[in-house]
N, CA, C and O atoms as CSV, one atom per row, in Angstrom:
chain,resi,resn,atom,element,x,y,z
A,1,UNK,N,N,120.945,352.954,-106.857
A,1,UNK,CA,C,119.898,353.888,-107.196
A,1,UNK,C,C,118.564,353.153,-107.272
A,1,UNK,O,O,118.668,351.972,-107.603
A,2,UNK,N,N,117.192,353.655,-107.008
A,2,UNK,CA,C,116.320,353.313,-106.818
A,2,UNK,C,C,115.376,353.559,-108.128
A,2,UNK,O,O,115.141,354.755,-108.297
A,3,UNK,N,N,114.916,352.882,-108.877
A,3,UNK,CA,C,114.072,352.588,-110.085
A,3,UNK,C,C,112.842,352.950,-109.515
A,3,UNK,O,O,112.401,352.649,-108.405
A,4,UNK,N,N,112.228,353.782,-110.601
A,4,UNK,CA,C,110.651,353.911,-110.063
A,4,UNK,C,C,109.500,353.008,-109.958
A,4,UNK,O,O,108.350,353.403,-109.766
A,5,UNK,N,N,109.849,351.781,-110.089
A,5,UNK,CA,C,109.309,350.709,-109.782
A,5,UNK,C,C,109.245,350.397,-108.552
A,5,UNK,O,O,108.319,350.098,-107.797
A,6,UNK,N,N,110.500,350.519,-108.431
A,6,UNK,CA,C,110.778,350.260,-106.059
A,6,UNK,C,C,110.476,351.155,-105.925
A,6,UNK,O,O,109.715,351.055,-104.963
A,7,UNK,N,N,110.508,352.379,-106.286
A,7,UNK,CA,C,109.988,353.738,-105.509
A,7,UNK,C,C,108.233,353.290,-105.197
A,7,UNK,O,O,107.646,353.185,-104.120
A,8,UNK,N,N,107.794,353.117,-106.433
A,8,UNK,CA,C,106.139,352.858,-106.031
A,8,UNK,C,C,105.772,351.569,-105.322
A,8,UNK,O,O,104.710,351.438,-104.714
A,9,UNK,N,N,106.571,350.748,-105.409
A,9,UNK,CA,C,105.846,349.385,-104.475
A,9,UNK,C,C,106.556,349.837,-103.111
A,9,UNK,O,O,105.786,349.703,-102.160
A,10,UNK,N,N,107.625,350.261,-102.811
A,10,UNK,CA,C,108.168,350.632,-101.566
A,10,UNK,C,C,108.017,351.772,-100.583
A,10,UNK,O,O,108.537,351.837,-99.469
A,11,UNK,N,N,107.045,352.866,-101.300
A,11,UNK,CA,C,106.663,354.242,-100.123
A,11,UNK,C,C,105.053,354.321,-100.601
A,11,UNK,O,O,104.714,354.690,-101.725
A,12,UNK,N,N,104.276,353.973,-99.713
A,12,UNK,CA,C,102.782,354.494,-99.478
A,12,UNK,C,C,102.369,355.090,-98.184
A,12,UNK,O,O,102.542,354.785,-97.004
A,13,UNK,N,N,101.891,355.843,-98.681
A,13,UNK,CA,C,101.799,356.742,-97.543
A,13,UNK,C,C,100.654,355.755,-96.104
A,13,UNK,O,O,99.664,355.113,-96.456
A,14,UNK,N,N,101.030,355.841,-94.781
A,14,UNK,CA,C,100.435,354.770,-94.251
A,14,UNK,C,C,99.238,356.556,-93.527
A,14,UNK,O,O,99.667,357.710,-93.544
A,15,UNK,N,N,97.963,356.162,-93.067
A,15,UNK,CA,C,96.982,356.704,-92.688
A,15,UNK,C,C,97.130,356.186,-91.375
A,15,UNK,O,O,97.495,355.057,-91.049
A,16,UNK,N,N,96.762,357.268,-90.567
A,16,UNK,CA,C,96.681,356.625,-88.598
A,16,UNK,C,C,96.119,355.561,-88.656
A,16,UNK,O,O,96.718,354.486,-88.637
A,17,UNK,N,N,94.549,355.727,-88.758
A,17,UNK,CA,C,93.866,354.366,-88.870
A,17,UNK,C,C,94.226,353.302,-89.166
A,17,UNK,O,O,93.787,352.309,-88.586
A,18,UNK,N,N,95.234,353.220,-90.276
A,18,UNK,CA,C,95.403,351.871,-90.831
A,18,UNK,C,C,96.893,351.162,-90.408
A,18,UNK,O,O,97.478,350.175,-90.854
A,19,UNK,N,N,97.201,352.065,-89.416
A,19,UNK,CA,C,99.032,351.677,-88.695
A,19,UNK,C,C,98.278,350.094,-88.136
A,19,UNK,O,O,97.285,349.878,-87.442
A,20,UNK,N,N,99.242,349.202,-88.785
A,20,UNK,CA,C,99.163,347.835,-87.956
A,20,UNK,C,C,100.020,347.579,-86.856
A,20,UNK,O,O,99.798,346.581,-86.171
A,21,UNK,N,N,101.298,348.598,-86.489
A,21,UNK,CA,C,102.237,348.339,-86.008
A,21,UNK,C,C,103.309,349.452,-85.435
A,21,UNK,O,O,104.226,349.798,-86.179
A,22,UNK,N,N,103.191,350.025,-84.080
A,22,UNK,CA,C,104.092,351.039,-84.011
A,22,UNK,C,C,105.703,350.691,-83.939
A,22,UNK,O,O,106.009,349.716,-83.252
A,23,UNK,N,N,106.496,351.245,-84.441
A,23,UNK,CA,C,107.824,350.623,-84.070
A,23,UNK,C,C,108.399,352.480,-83.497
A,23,UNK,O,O,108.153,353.661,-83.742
A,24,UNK,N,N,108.995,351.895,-82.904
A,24,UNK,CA,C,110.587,352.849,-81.864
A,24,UNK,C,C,110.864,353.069,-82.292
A,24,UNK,O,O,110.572,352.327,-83.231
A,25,UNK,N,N,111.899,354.271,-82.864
A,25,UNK,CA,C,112.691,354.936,-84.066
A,25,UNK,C,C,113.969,355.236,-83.077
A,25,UNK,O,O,115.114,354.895,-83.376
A,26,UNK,N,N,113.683,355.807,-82.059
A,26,UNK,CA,C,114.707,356.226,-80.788
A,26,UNK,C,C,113.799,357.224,-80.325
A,26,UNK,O,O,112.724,357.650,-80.746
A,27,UNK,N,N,114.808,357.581,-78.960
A,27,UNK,CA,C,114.408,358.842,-78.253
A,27,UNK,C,C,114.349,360.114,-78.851
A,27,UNK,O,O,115.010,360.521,-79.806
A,28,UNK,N,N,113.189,360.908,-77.964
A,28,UNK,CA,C,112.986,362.714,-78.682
A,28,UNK,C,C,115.247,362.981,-78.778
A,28,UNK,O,O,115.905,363.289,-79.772
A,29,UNK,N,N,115.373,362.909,-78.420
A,29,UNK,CA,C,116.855,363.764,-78.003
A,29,UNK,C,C,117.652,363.240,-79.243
A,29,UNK,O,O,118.561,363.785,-79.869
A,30,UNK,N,N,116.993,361.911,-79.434
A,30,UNK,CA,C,117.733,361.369,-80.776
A,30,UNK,C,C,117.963,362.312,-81.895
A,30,UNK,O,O,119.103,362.259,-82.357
A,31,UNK,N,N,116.992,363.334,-82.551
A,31,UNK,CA,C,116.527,363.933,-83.613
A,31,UNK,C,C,116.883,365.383,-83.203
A,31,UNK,O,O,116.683,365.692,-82.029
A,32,UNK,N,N,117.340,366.208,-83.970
A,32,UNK,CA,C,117.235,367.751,-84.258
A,32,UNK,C,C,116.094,368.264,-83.936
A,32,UNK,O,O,115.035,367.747,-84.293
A,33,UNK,N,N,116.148,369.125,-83.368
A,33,UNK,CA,C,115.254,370.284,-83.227
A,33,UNK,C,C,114.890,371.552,-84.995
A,33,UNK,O,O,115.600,372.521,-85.262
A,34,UNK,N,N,114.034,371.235,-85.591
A,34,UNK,CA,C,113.947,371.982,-86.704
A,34,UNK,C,C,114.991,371.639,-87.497
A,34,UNK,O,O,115.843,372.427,-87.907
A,35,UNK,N,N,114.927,370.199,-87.776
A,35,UNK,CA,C,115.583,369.865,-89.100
A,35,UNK,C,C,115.685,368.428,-88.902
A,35,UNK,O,O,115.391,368.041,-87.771
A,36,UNK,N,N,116.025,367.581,-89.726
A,36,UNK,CA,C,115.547,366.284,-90.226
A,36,UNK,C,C,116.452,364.832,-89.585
A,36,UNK,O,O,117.535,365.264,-89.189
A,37,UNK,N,N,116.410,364.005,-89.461
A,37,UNK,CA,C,116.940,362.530,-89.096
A,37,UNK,C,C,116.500,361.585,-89.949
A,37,UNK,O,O,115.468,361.717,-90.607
A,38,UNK,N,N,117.539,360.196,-90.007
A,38,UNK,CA,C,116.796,359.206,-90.771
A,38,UNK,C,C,116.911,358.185,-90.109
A,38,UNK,O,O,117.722,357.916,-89.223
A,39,UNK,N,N,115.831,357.410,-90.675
A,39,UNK,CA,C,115.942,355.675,-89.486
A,39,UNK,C,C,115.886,355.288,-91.231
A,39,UNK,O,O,115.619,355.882,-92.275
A,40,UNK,N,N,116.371,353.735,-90.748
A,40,UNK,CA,C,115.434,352.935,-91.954
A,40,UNK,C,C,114.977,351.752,-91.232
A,40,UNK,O,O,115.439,351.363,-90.159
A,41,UNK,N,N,113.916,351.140,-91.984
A,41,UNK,CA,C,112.855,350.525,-91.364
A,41,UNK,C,C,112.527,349.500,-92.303
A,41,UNK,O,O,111.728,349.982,-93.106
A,42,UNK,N,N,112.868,347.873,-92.667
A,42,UNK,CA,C,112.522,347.571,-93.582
A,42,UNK,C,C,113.538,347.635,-94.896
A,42,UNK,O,O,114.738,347.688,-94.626
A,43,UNK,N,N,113.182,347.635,-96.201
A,43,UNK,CA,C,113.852,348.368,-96.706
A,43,UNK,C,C,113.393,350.148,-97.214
A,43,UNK,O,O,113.783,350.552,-98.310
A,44,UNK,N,N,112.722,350.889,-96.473
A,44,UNK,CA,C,112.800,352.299,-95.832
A,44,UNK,C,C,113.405,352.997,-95.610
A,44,UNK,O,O,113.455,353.139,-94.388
A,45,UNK,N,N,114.065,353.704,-96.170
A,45,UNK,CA,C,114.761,354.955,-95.499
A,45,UNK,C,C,113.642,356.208,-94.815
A,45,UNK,O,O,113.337,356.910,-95.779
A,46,UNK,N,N,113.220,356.525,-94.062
A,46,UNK,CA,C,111.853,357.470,-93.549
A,46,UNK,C,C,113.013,358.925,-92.726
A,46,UNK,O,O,113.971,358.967,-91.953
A,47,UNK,N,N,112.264,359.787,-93.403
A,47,UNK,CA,C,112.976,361.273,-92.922
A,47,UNK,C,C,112.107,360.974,-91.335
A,47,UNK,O,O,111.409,359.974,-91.162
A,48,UNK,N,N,112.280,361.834,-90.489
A,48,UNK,CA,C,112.051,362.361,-89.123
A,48,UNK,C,C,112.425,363.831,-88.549
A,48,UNK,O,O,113.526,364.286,-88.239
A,49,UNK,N,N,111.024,364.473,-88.509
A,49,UNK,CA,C,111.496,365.833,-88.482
A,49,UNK,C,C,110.995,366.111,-87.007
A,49,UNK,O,O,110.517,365.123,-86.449
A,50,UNK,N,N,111.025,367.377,-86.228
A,50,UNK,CA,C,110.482,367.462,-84.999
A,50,UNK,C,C,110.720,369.153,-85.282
A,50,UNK,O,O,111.750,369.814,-85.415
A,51,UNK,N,N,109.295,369.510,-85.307
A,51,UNK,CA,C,109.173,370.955,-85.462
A,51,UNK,C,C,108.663,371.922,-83.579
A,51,UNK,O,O,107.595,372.146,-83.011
A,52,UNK,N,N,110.104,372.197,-83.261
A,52,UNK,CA,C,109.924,372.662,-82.165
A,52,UNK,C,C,109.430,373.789,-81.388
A,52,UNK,O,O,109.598,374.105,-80.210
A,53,UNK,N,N,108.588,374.467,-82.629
A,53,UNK,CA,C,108.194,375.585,-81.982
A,53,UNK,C,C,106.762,374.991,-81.944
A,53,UNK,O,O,106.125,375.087,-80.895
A,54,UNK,N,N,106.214,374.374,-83.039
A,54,UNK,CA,C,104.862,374.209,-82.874
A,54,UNK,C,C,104.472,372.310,-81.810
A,54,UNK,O,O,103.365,371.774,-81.772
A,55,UNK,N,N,105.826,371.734,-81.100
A,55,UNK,CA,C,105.908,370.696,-80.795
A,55,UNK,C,C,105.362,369.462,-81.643
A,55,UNK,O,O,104.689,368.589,-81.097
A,56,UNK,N,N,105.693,369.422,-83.066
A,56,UNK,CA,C,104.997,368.893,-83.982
A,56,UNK,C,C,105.889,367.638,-84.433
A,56,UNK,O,O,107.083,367.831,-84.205
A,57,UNK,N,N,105.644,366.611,-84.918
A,57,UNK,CA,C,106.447,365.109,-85.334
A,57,UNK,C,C,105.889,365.333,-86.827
A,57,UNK,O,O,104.905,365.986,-87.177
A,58,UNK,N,N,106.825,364.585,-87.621
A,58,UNK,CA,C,106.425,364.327,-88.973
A,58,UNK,C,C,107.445,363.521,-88.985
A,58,UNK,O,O,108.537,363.528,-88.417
A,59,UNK,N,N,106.704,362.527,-90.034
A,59,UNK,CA,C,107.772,361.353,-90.767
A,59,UNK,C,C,107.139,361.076,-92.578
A,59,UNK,O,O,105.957,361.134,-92.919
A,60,UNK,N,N,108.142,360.826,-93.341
A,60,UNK,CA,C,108.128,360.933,-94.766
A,60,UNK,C,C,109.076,360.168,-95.028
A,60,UNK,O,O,109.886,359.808,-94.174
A,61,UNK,N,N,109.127,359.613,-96.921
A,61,UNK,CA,C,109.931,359.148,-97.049
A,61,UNK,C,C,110.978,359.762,-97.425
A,61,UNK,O,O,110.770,360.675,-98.225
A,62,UNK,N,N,112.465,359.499,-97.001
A,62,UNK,CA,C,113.444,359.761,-97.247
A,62,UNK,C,C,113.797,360.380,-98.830
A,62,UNK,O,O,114.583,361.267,-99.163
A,63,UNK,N,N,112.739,359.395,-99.769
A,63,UNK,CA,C,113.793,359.392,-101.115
A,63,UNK,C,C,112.678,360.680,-101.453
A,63,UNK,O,O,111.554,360.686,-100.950
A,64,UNK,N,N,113.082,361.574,-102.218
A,64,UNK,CA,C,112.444,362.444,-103.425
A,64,UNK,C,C,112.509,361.967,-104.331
A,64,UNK,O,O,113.479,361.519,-104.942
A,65,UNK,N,N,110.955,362.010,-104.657
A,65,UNK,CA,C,110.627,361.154,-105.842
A,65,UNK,C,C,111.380,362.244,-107.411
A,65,UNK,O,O,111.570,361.790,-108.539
A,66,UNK,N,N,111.588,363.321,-107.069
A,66,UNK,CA,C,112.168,364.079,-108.514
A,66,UNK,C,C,113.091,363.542,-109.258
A,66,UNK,O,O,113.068,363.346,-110.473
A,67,UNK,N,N,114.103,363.252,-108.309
A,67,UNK,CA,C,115.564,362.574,-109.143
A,67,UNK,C,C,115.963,361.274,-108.354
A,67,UNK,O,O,117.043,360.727,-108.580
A,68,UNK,N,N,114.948,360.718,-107.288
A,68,UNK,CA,C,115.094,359.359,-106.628
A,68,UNK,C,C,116.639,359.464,-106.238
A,68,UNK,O,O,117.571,358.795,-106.685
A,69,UNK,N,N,116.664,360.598,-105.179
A,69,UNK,CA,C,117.867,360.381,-104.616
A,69,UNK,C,C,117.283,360.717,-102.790
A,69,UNK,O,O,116.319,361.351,-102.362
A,70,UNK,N,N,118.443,359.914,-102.060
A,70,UNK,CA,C,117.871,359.608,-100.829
A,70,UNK,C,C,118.313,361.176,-100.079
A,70,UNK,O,O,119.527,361.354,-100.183
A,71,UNK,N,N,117.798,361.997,-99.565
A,71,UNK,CA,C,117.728,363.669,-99.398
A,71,UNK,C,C,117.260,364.252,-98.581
A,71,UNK,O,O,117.842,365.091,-97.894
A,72,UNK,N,N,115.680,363.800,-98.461
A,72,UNK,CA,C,114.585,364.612,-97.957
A,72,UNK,C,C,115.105,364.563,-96.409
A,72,UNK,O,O,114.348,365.359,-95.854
A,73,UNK,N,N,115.905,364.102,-95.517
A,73,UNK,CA,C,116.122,364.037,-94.238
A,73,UNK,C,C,116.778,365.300,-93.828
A,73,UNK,O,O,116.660,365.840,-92.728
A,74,UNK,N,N,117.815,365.908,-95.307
A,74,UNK,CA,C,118.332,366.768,-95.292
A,74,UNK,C,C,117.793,368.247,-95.504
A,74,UNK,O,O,118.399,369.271,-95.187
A,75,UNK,N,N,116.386,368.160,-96.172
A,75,UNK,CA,C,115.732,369.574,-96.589
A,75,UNK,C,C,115.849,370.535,-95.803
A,75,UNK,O,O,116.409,370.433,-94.712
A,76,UNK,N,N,115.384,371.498,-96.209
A,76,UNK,CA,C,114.921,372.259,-95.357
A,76,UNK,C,C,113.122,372.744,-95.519
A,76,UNK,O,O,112.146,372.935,-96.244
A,77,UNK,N,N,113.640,372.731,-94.349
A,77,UNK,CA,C,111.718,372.895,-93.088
A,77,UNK,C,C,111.515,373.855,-93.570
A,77,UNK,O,O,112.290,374.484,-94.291
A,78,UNK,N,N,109.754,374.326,-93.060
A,78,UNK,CA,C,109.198,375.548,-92.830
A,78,UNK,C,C,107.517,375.046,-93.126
A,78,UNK,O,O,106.942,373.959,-93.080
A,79,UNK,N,N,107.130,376.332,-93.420
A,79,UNK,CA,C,105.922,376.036,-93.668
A,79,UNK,C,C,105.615,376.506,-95.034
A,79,UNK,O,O,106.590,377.050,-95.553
A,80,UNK,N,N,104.304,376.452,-95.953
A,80,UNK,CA,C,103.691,376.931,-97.029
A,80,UNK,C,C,102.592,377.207,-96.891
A,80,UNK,O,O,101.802,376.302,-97.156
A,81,UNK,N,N,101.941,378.695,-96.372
A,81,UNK,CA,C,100.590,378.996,-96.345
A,81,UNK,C,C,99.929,378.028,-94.979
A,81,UNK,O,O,98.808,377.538,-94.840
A,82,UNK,N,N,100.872,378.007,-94.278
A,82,UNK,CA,C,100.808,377.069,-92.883
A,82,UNK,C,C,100.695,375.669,-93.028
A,82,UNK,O,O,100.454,375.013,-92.015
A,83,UNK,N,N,100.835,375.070,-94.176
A,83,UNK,CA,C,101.505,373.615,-94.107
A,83,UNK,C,C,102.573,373.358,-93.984
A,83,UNK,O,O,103.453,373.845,-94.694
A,84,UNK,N,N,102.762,372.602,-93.137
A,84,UNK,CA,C,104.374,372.095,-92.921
A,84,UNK,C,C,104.061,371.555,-94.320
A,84,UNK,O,O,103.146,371.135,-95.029
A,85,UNK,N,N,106.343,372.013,-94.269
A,85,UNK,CA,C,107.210,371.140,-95.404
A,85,UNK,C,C,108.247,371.007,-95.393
A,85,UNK,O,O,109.232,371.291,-94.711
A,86,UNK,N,N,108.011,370.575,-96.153
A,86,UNK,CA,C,110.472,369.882,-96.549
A,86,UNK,C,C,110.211,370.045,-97.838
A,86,UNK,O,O,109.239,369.595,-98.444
A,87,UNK,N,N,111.287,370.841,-98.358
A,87,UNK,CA,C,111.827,370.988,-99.866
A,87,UNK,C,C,113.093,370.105,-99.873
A,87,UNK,O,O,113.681,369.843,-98.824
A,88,UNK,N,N,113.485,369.669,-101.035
A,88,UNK,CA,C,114.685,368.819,-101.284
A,88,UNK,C,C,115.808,369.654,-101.738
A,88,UNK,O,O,115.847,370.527,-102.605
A,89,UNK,N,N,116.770,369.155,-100.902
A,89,UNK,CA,C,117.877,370.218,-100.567
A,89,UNK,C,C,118.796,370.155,-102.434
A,89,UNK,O,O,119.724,370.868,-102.815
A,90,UNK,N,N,118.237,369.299,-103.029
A,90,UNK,CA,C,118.732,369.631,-104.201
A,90,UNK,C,C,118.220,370.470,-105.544
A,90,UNK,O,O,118.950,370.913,-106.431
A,91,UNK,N,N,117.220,370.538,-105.485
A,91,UNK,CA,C,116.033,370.901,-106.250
A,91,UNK,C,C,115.390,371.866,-105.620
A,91,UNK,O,O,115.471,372.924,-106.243
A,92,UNK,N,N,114.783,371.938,-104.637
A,92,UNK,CA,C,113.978,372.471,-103.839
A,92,UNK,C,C,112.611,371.956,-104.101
A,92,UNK,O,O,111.766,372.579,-103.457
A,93,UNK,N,N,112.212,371.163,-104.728
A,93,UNK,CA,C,110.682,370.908,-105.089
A,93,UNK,C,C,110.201,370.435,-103.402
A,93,UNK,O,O,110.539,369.473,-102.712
A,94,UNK,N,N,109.616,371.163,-103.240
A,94,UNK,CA,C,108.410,371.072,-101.909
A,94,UNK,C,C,106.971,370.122,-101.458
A,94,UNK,O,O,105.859,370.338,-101.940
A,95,UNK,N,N,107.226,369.219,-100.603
A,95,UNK,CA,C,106.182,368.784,-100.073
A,95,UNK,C,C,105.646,369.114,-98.782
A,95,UNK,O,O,105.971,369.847,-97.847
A,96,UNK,N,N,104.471,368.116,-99.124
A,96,UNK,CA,C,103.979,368.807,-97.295
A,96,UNK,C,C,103.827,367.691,-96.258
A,96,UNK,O,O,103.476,366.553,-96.571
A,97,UNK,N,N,104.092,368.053,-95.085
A,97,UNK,CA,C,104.389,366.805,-94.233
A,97,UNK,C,C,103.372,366.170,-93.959
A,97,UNK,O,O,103.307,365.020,-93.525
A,98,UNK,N,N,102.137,367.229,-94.314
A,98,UNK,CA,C,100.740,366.241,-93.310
A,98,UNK,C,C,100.216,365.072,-94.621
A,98,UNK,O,O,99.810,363.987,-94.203
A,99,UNK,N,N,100.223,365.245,-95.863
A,99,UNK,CA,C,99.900,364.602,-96.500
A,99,UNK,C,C,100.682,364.320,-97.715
A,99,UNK,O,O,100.121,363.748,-98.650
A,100,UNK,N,N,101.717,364.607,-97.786
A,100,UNK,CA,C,102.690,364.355,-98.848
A,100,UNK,C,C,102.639,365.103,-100.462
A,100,UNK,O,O,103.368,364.891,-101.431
A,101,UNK,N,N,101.823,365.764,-100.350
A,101,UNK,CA,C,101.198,366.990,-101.783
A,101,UNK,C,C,102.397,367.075,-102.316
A,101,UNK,O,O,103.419,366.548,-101.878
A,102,UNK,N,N,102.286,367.751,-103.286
A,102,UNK,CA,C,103.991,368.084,-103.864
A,102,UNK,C,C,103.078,369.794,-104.060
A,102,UNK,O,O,102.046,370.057,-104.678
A,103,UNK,N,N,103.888,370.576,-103.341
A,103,UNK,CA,C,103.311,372.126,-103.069
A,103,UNK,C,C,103.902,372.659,-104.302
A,103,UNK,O,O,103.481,373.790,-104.541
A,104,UNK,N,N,104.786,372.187,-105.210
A,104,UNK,CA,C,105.046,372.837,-106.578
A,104,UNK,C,C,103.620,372.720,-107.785
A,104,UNK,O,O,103.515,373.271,-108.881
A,105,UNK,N,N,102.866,371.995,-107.232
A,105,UNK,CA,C,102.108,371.581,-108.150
A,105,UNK,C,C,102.018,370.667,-109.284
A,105,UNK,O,O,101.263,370.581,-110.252
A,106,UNK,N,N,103.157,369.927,-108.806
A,106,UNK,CA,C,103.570,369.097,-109.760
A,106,UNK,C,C,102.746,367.817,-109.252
A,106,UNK,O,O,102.340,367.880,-108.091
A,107,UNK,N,N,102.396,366.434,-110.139
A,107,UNK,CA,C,101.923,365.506,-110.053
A,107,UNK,C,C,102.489,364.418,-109.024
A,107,UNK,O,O,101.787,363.707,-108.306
A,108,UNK,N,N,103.960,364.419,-109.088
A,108,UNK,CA,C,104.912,363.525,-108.038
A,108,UNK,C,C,104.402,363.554,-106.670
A,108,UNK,O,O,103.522,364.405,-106.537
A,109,UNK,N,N,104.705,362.823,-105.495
A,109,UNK,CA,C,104.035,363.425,-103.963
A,109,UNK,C,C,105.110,362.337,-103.437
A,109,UNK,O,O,105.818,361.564,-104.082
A,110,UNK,N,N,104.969,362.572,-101.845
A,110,UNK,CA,C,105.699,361.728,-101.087
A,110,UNK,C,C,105.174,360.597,-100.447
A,110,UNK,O,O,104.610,360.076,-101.410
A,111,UNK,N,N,104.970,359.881,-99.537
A,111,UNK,CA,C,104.617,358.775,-98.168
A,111,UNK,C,C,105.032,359.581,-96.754
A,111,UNK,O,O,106.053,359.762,-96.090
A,112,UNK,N,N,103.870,359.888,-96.710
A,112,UNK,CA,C,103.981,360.288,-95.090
A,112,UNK,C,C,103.284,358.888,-93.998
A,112,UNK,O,O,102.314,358.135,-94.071
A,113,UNK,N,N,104.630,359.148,-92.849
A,113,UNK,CA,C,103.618,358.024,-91.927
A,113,UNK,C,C,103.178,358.843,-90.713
A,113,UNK,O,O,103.585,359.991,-90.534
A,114,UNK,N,N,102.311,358.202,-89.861
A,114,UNK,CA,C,102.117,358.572,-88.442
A,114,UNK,C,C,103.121,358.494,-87.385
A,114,UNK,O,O,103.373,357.330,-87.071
A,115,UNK,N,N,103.955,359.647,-86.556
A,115,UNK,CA,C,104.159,359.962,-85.093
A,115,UNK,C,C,104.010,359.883,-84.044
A,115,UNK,O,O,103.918,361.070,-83.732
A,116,UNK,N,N,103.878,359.192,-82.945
A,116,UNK,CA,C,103.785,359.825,-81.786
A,116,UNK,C,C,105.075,359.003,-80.797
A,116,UNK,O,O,105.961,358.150,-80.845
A,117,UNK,N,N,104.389,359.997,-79.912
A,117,UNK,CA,C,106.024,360.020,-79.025
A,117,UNK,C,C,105.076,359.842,-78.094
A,117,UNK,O,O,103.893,360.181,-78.091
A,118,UNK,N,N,105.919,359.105,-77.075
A,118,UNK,CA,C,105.339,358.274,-75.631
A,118,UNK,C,C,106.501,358.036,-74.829
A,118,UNK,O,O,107.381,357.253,-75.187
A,119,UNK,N,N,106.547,358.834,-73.504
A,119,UNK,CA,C,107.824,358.671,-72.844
A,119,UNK,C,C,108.837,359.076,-73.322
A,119,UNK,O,O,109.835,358.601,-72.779
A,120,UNK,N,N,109.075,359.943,-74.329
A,120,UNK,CA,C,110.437,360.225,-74.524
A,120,UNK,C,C,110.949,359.310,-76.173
A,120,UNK,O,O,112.018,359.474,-76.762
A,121,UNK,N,N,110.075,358.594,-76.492
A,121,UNK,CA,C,110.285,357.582,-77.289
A,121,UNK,C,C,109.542,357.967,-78.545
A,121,UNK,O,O,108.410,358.424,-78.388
A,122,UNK,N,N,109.955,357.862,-79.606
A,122,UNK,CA,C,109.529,358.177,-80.784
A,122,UNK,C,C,109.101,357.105,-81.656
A,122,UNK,O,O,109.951,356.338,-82.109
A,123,UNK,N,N,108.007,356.981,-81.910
A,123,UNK,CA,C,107.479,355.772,-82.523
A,123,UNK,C,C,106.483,356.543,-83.896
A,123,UNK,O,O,105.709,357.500,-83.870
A,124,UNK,N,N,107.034,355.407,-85.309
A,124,UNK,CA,C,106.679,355.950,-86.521
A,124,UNK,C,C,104.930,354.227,-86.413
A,124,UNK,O,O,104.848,353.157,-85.810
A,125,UNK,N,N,104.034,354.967,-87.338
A,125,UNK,CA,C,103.244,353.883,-87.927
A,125,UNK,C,C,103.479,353.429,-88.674
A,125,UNK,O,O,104.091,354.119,-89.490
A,126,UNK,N,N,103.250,352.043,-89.045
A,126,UNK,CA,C,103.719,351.548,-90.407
A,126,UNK,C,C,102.284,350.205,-90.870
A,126,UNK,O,O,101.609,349.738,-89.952
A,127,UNK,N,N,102.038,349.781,-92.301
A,127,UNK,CA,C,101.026,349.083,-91.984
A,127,UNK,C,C,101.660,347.742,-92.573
A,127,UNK,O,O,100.961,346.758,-92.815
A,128,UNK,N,N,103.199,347.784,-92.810
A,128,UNK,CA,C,103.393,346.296,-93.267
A,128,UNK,C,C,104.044,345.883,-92.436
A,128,UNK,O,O,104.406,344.706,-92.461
């Protein structure tokens, strides 16, 4: 189990700008269509979602910070007032993919990283 100590030195949310480093995650075909995958990266676990109607990538961290259990790969999708999200399939407490908010209004939030896909290839940002 993960202590909220590793939770905070281990998920920050990385900003496009500041990606030092794209890495490969696998191919588009790798991942579900409207619903979640996990790589880990580091010591990372990072959700991977691919929202196929709007051809959209998102990546987050795996763990929910509510009860620091590893999940969020499993949520379920949708949107909130047209933000993408993932709720935690145990709880349901809701974030949002573009910036990690916690849409309950609660203080907690996630680590979102940067996407893109090139050739078929799915590559997350990371800045360490």
């Amino acid at each position: 189990m993960v202590t909220m100590e590793e939770y905070f030195n281990t998920y920050q949310s990385v900003d496009p700008q500041n990606v030092l480093h794209w890495v490969r995650v696998g191919e588009v075909s790798d991942f579900p269509e409207n619903a979640g995958g996990c790589i880990k990266y580091k010591s990372k676990q990072v959700a991977v979602f691919h929202f196929e109607r709007t051809n959209t990538w998102y990546a987050c961290q795996n763990l929910c910070p509510h009860k620091l259990e590893m999940v969020l790969s499993r949520g379920m999708t949708g949107d909130a007032a047209g933000i993408p999200k993932v709720s935690c399939p145990l709880h349901k407490k809701s974030f949002s993919l573009e910036d990690g908010t916690n849409l309950n209004g609660e203080e907690y939030r996630i680590a979102t990283y940067p996407v893109k896909i090139d050739n078929g290839n799915v590559y997350i940002g990371f800045a360490d």
